[in-house]
C-alpha positions as CSV (number, residue, x, y, z in Angstrom):
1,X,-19.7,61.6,17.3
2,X,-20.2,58.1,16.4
3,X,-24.4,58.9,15.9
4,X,-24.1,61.6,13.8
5,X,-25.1,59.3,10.5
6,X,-26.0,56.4,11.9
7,X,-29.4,56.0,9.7
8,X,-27.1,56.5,6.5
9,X,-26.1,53.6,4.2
10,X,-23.3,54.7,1.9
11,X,-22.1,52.3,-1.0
12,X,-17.9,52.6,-1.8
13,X,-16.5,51.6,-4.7
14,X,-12.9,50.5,-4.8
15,X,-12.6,50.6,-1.1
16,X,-9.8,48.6,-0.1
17,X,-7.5,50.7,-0.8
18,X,-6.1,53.9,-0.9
19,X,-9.0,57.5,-0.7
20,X,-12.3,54.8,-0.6
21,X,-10.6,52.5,2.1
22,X,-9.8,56.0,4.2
23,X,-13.5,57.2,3.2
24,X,-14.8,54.1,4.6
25,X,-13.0,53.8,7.6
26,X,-14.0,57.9,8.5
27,X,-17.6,57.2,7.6
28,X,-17.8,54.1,9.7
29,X,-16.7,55.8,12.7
30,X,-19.3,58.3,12.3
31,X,-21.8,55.4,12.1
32,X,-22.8,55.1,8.1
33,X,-23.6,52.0,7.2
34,X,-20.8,51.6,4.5
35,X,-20.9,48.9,1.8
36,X,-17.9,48.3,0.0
37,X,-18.3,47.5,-3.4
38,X,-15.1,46.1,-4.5
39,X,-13.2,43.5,-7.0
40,X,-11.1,41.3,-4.6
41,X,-13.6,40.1,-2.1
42,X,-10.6,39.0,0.5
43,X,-8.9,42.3,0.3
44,X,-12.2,44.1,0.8
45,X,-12.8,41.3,4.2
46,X,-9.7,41.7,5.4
47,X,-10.0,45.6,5.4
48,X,-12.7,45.4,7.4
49,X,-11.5,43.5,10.0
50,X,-8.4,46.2,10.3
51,X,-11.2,48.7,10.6
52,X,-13.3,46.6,13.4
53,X,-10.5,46.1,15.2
54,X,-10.5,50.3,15.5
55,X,-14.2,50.7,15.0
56,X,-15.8,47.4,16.8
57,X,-18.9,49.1,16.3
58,X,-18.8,49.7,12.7
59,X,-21.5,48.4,9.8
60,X,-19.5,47.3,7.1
61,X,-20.8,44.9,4.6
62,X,-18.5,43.8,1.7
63,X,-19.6,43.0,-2.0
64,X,-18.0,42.1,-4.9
65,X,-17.9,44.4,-7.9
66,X,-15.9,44.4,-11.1
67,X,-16.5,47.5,-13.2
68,X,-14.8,47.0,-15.9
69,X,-17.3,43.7,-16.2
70,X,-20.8,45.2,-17.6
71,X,-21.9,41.8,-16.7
72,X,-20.8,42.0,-13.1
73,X,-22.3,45.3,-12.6
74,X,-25.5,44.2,-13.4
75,X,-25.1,41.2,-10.7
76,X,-24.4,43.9,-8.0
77,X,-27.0,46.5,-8.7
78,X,-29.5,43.7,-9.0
79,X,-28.5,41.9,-5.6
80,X,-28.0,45.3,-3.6
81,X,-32.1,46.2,-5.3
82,X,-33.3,42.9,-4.1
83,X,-31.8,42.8,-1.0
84,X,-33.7,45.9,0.0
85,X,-31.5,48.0,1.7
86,X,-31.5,51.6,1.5
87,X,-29.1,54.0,0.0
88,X,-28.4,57.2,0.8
89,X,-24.9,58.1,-0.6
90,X,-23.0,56.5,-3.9
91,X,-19.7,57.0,-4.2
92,X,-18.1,56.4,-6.9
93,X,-14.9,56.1,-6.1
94,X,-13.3,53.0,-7.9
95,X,-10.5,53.7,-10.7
96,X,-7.6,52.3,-13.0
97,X,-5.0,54.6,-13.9
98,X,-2.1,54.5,-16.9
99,X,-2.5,50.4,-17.5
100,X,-1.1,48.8,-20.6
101,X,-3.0,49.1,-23.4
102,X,-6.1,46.1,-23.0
103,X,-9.4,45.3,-23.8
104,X,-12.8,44.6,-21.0
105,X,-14.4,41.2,-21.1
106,X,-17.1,43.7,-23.4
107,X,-14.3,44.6,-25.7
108,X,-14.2,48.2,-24.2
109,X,-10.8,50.0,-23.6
110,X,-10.5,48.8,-19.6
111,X,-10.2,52.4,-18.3
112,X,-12.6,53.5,-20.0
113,X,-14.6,50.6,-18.9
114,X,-14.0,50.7,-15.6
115,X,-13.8,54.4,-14.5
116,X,-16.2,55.8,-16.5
117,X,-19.0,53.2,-17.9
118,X,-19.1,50.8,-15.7
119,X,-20.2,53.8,-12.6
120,X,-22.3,55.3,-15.5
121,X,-24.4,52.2,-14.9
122,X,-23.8,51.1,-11.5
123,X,-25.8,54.9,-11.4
124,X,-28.4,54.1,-13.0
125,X,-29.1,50.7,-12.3
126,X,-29.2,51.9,-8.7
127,X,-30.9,54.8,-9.1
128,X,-35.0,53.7,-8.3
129,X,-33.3,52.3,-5.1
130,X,-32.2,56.0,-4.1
131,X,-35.5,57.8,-5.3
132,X,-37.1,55.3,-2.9
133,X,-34.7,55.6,-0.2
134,X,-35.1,59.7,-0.2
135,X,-38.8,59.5,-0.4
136,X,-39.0,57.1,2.3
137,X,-37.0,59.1,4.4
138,X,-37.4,62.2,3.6
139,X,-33.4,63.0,3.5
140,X,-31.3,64.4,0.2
141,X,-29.2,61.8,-1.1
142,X,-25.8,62.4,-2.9
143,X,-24.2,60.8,-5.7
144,X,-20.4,62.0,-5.8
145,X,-18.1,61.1,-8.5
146,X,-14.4,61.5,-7.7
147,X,-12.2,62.7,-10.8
148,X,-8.6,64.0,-10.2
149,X,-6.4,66.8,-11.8
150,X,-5.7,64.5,-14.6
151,X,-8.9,66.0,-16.2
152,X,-6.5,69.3,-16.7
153,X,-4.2,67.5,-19.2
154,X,-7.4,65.9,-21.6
155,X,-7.0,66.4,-25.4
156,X,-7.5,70.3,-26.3
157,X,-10.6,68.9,-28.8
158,X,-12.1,67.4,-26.0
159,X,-13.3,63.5,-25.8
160,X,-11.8,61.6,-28.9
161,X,-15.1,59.4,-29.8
162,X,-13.5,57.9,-33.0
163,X,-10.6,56.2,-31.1
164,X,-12.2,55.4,-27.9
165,X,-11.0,52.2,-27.8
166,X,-8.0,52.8,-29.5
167,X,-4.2,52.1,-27.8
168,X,-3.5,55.2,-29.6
169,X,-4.4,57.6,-26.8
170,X,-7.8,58.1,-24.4
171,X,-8.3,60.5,-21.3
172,X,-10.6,59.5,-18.6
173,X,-10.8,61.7,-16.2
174,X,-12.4,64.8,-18.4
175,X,-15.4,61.9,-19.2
176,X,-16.2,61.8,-15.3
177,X,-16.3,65.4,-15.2
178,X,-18.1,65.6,-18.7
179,X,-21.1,63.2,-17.3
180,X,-21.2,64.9,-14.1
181,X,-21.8,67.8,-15.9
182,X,-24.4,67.0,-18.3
183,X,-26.1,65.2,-14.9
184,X,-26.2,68.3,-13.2
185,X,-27.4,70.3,-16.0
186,X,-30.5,68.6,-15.9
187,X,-31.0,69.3,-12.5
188,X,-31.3,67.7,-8.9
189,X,-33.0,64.2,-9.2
190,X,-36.1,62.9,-7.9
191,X,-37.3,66.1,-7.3
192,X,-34.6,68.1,-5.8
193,X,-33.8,65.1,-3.3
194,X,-31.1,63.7,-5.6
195,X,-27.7,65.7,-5.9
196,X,-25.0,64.7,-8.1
197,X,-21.0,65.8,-7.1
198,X,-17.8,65.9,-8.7
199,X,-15.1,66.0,-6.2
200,X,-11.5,66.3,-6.2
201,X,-10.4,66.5,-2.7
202,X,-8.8,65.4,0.9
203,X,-10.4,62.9,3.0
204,X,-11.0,65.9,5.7
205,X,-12.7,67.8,3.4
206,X,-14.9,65.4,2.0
207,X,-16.2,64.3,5.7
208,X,-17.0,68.3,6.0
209,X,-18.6,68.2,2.8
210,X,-21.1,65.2,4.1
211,X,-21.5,66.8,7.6
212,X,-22.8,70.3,6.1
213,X,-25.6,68.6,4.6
214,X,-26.5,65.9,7.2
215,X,-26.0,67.4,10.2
């Protein structure tokens, strides 16, 4: 089983922890190339020695990447472009949840920052790299945003633009679904080779998910 995806290179987010350490660890042992994109560089290195010690034969590269940093993103997408790997699957996995009320180094509210812009443009500062990668190879790639059932409990008026920086109140989660949605509504990318997710779901279900299309 370890060859099924061994020609894949999948880029994590916040995975060191919690559903994108278990995604990297399953997709790993099915041969992906995983790249964890992640803020604590030690935490992310120490994780992947746990998961060599299972996997000896897993790719793993670990890269440091702040979200709720503009700045930082930037670095990233522009060393991952230059380094000139491929990349089939994004993940955007990374997220904050019910922090005190404070402000990004940009002077955005830090959730919204960090689980909603900051993977708006890791996207799209990555996404030439995957347009290249799918031509090259000929193989669908997969963007997959993971939201949670938190986006059941947003405001009943929707997205509150006029306080969304405000301690006053801000819902997250129905923004990931929100850009998801008007992604998809304008279609596959790259020409149909480009699919764009939003996923709310168990670790076993996301590995079926992958399997269905790359098998």
């Amino acid at each position: 089983m370890f060859c099924l995806f061994q020609f894949l290179d999948c880029l994590i987010s916040g995975a060191s922890s919690g559903l994108g350490l278990e995604t990297t660890r399953a997709l790993a042992l099915r041969g992906v190339h995983v790249i964890m994109a992640v803020r604590n560089t030690d935490a992310g290195r120490n994780v992947k020695e746990e998961i060599l010690k299972e996997i000896p034969m897993a790719k793993i590269d670990v890269m440091e990447l702040d979200l709720s940093s503009m700045a930082s993103v930037r670095k990233f997408a522009s060393e991952y472009n230059s380094s000139g790997r491929p990349l089939h699957i994004l993940i955007n996995n990374a997220g904050v949840m019910a922090t005190p009320f404070m402000l990004s180094k940009d002077n955005i509210e830090m959730q919204f920052a960090t689980n909603h812009l900051g993977h708006f443009l890791l996207t799209n500062l990555l996404l030439e790299t995957m347009k290249k990668t799918t031509r090259e190879g000929n193989k669908e790639g997969r963007i997959v945003n993971l939201s949670s059932e938190a986006h059941r409990f947003a405001y009943t008026e929707g997205i509150r633009f006029d306080k969304i920086h405000d301690e006053s109140g801000l819902t997250v989660k129905i923004q990931d679904l929100y850009s998801v949605e008007q992604d998809a509504n304008r279609g596959p990318v790259a020409g149909g080779m480009i699919r764009i997710h939003c996923l709310k779901a168990s670790i076993g279900s996301w590995i079926m998910w992958v399997r269905s299309y790359y098998l």
